[in-house]
N, C-alpha and C positions, 0 to 999 in steps of 0.2 A: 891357075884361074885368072884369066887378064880383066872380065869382069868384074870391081869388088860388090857392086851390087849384089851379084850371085849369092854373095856371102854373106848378107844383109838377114838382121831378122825379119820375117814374114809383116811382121808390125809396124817396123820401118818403111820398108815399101808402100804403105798404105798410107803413112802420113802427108804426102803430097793431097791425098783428096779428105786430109781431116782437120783439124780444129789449127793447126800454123797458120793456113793463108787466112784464118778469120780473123784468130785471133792478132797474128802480127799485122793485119790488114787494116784492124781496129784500132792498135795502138798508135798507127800514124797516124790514123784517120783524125783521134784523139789529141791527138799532138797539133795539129793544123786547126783543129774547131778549139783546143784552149787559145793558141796565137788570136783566132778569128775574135775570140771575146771579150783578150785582151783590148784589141785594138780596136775593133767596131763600139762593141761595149761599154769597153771605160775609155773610148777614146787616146788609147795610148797609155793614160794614167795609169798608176800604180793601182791593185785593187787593193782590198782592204786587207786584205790576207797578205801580201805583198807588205803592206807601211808597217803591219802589226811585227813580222816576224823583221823586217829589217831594223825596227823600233829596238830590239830584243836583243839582236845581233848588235848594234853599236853600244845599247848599255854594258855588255859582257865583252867589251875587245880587249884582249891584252896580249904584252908580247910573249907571251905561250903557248896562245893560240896561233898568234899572227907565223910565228915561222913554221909549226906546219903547213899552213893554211898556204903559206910562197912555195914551200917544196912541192905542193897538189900542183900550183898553178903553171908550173915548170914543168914538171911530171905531163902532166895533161894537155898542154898548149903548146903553140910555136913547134919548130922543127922537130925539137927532139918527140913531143908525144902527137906528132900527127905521123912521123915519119919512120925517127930511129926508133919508134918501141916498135909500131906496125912490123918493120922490119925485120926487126927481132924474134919478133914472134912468128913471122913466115918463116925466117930461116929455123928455128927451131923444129917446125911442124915439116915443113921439107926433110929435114935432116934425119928425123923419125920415118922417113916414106910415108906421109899422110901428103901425098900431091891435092889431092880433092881437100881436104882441108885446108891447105895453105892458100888455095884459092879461093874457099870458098871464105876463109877467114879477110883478104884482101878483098874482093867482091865487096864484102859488107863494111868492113872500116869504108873505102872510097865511096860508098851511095851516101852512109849514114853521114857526113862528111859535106859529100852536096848537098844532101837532104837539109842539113844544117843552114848552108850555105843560101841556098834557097828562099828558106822561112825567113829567113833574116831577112831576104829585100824587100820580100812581101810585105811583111807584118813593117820592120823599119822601127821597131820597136826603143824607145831610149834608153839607157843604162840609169843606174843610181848615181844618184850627184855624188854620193858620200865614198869615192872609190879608193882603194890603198894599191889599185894595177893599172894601169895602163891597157885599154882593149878596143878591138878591131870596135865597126860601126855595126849595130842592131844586138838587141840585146837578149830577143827571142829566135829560137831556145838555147838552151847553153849547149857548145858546143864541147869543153870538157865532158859536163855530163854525156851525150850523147857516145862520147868516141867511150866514155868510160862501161856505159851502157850494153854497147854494142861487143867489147871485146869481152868481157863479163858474160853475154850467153852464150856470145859463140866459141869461148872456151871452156863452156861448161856443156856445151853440144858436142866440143870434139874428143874432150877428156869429161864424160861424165862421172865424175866423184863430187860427194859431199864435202871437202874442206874445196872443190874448185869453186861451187856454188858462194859455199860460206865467205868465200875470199874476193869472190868478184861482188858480192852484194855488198860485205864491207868495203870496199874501196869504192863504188858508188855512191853508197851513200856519203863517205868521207870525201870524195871529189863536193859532191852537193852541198855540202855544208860550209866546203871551203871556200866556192863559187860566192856563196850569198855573204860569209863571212867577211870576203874580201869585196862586197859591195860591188861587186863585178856583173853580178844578176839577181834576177829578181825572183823569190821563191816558185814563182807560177814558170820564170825559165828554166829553172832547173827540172820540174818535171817535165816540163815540154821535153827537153833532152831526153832525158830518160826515157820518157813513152816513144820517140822518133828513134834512137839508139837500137832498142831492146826489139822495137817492133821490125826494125828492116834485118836484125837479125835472124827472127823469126821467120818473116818470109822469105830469104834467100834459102832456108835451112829446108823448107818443104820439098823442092824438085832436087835437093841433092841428097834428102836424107839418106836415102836406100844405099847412095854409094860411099857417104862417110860413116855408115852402121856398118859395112861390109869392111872397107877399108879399114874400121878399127879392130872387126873380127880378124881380117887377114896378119896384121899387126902381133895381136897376141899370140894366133897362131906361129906365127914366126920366133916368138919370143918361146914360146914351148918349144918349138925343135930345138932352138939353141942350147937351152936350161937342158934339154935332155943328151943333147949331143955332148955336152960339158959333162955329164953323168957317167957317160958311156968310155970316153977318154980319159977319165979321170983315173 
């Protein structure tokens, strides 16, 4: 079957004309009108949501926090978590034969990324004075959160299981928290990230559903002849 659509449930195919391209459509949409209100609205300034929870954060800093909080910012930023994890993770999904995965997984790392990239000029946003990193210029949206975002559904698209879900929502929100911990952003960026992240995920995921639902059927199929052909020789 060269196809893997072919092999796709009926249901997946249909998702290209249902609730992905609205909904992922909406969460950028989302992500650009919080930036817009940021910076039209409070004029750049911090909103109140924003001083209250970073009020909150520097009362509770300790070094307990704090070195998780460097390992997230490592983890997630600079070379190694734009580059070598992205990588990582292609070659993994390659190595399984999920080619439509590994592309479709790179596809979305790289938009979400410029998407990032992007909002930043636009909005131009300033960072918190009170910082314990060092960071690139605009502060809207986080762009940890986002890459965290983004590979958090789309591994939970390509391997749908429940502790993938469970694992990628924890570690976003843990990127989130480290983000504002480290005075690095500002509460309203970090969802920015997240809604830009989660939603370009969303939408690359509707025109290829059918062929990573089939691909993953082809997949276990393959793994049942093995299991069985190990039965038979055995």
């Amino acid at each position: 079957m060269s196809k893997p659509e072919r092999a796709a449930d009926p249901a997946a195919r249909r998702i290209s004309r249902r609730w992905p391209l609205i909904s992922g459509f909406s969460a950028v949409a989302l992500a650009a009108l919080l930036g817009l209100v940021v910076v039209v609205r409070a004029n750049g300034i911090a909103l109140e949501v924003d001083t209250e929870w970073m009020d909150e954060i520097i009362e509770h800093r300790s070094p307990i926090w704090e070195i998780p909080s460097l390992f997230m910012n490592a983890l997630g930023g600079g070379l190694f978590g734009v580059l070598v994890v992205p990588l990582a993770v292609t070659l993994i999904v390659v190595l399984i034969k999920r080619p439509w995965a590994a592309g479709y997984y790179v596809m979305a790392t790289v938009l979400s990324a410029g998407g990032v990239q992007l909002l930043k000029q636009v909005f131009g946003r300033a960072r918190p004075e009170d910082m314990l990193v060092t960071s690139d210029f605009g502060s809207f949206p986080s762009g940890h959160v986002a890459n965290a975002a983004t590979m958090a559904v789309c591994l939970l698209i390509i391997f749908p299981r429940l502790w993938v879900a469970l694992t990628g929502a924890a570690y976003t929100i843990v990127m989130l928290l480290s983000r504002t911990y480290l005075g690095a952003h500002w509460l309203t960026d970090t969802i920015g990230g997240l809604l830009l992240g989660a939603g370009v995920a969303i939408v690359l995921w509707a025109p290829v559903a059918a062929k990573l639902d089939g691909e993953r059927e082809l997949a276990a199929r393959r793994r049942l002849e093995r299991l069985r052909h190990k039965e038979t020789t055995a």
